[in-house]
C-alpha positions in Angstrom: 156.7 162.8 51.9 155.0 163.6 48.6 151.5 165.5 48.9 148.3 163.4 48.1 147.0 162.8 45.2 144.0 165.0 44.8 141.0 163.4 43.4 138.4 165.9 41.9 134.6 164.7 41.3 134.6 165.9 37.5 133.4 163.4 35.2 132.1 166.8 33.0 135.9 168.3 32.9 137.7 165.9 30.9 139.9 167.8 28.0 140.3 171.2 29.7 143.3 169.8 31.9 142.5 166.6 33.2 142.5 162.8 32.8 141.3 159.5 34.0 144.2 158.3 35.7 143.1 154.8 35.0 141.7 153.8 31.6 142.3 157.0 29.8 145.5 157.7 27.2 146.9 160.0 29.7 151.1 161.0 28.8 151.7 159.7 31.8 149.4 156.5 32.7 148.6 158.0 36.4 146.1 155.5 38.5 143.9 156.7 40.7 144.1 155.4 43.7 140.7 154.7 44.6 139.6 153.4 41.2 137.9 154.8 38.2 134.5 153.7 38.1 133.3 154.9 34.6 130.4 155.3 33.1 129.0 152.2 34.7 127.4 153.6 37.6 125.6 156.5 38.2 126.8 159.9 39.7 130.9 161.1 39.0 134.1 159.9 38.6 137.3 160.3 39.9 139.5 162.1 37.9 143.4 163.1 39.0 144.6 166.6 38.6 147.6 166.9 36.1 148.2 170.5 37.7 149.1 169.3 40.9 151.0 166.3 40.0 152.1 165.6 36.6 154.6 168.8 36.3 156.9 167.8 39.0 156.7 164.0 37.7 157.5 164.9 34.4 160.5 167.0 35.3 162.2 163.8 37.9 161.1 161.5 34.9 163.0 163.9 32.5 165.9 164.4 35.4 166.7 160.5 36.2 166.4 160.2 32.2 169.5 163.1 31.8 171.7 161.8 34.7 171.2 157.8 33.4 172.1 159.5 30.0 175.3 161.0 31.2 176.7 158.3 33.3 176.5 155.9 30.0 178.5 158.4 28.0 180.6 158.9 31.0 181.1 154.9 31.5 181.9 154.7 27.2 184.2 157.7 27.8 186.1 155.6 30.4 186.1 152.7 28.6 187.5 154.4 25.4 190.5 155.8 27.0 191.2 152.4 28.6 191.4 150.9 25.5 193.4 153.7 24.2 195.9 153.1 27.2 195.4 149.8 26.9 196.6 150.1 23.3 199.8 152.4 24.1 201.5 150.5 27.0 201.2 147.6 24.5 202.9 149.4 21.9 205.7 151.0 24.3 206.0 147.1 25.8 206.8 146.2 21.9 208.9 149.1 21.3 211.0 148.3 24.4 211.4 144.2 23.4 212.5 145.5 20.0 215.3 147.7 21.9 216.2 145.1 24.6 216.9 142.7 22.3 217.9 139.8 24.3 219.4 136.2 23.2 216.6 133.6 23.3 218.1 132.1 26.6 217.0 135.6 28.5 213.8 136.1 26.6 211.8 135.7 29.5 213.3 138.4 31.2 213.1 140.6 28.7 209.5 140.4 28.4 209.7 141.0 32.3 211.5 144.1 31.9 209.6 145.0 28.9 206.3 145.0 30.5 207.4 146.0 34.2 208.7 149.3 32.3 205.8 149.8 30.3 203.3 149.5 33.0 205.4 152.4 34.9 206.6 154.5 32.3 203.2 154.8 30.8 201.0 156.3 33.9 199.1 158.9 32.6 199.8 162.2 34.3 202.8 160.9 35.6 205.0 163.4 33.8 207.4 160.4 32.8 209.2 159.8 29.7 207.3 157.2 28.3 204.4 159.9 28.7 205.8 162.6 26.5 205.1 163.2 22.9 208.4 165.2 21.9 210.0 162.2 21.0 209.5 158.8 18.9 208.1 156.1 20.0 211.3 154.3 19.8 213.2 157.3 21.4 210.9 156.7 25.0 211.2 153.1 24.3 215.2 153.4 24.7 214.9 156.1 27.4 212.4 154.3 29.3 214.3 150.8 29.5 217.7 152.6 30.4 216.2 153.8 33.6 214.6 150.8 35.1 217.6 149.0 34.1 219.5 151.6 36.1 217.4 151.7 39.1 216.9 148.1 39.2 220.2 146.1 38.1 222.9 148.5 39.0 224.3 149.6 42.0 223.0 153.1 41.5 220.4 153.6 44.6 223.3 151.9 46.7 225.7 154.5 45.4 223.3 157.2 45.9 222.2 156.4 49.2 225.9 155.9 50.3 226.6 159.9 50.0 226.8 161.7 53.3 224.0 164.4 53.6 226.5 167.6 52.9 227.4 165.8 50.0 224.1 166.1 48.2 225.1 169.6 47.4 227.9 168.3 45.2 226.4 167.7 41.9 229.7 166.4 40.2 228.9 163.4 42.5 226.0 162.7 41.5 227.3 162.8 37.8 229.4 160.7 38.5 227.5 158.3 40.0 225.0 158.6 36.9 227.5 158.1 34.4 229.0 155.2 36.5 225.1 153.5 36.2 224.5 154.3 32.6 227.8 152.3 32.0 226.5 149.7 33.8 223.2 149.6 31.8 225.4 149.1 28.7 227.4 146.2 30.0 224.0 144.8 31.0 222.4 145.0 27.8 225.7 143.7 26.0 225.9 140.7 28.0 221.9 139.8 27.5 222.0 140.9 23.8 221.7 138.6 20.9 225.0 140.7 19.4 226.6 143.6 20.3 225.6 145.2 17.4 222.5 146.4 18.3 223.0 150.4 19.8 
């Protein structure tokens, strides 16, 4: 509980550190409590002690100022990189329909894949291709779509998951079963392509 106010009897005392709480231009518009009676009536008034008071209020005033002051820029900091993300996976979602590009009859699942892979490949921290900076925009674009396509429209998972657990250790297997994928991929983009043309 904050201490009491304390009222001093001081009408005499005003400019050598204190105010009337009440009806004088204090910094910090203080009331008295009990009133300030003025000049009307005979005998004192009531005057609040700055030195016992104002110090600490001025400093949570000044606190609660700093911390509402940092949590905007915090909230404009948050929003900005949203809209930078926001932005990116856009950008990478048009980079992969430009890649994909599928006949008109499979449109809509290319804007399926497009933005399924974006949305994944673009996770910031997530150490994934789509993430890295080393190559074009077009380059993670490629890379990125290749994968999902691989993990989900060949038989690649099945394949992988079919290996017996002392055959893990044999990594020409698991070349093999990557290469047999990635030529998968290719048959699938030739077949939803508008010509085979496109690399």
């Amino acid at each position: 509980m904050s201490a009491p106010v304390r009222l001093i009897c001081a009408a005499d005392r005003i400019g050598q550190g204190f105010q009337c709480g009440r009806c004088g231009p204090g910094p910090l518009r203080l009331r008295v409590p009990t009133g300030c009676r003025g000049n009307r009536e005979a005998g004192t008034v009531g005057f609040l002690d700055f030195g016992r008071r104002a110090r600490p209020l001025r400093q949570q005033v000044r606190a609660e100022e700093t911390a509402a002051r940092r949590a905007a820029k915090r909230a404009l900091g948050a929003q900005s990189r949203q809209r930078q993300e926001d932005r990116y996976r856009h950008e990478l979602e048009d980079a992969i329909v430009r890649f994909l590009a599928f006949a008109p009859a499979h449109q809509g699942l290319e804007q399926r894949i497009a933005k399924e892979t974006a949305a994944h490949a673009a996770v910031v921290g997530s150490g994934r291709v789509g993430r890295t900076r080393k190559l074009t925009l077009d380059d993670r674009a490629a890379l990125s779509v290749r994968a999902y396509i691989r993990h989900c429209f060949t038989s690649y998972h099945g394949d992988l998951d079919a290996l017996l657990p002392e055959q893990w250790d044999e990594e020409y297997l698991y070349r093999e079963i990557k290469g047999t994928a990635n030529e998968a991929v290719d048959r699938f983009l030739f077949e939803h392509r508008r010509s085979s043309s496109v690399p």
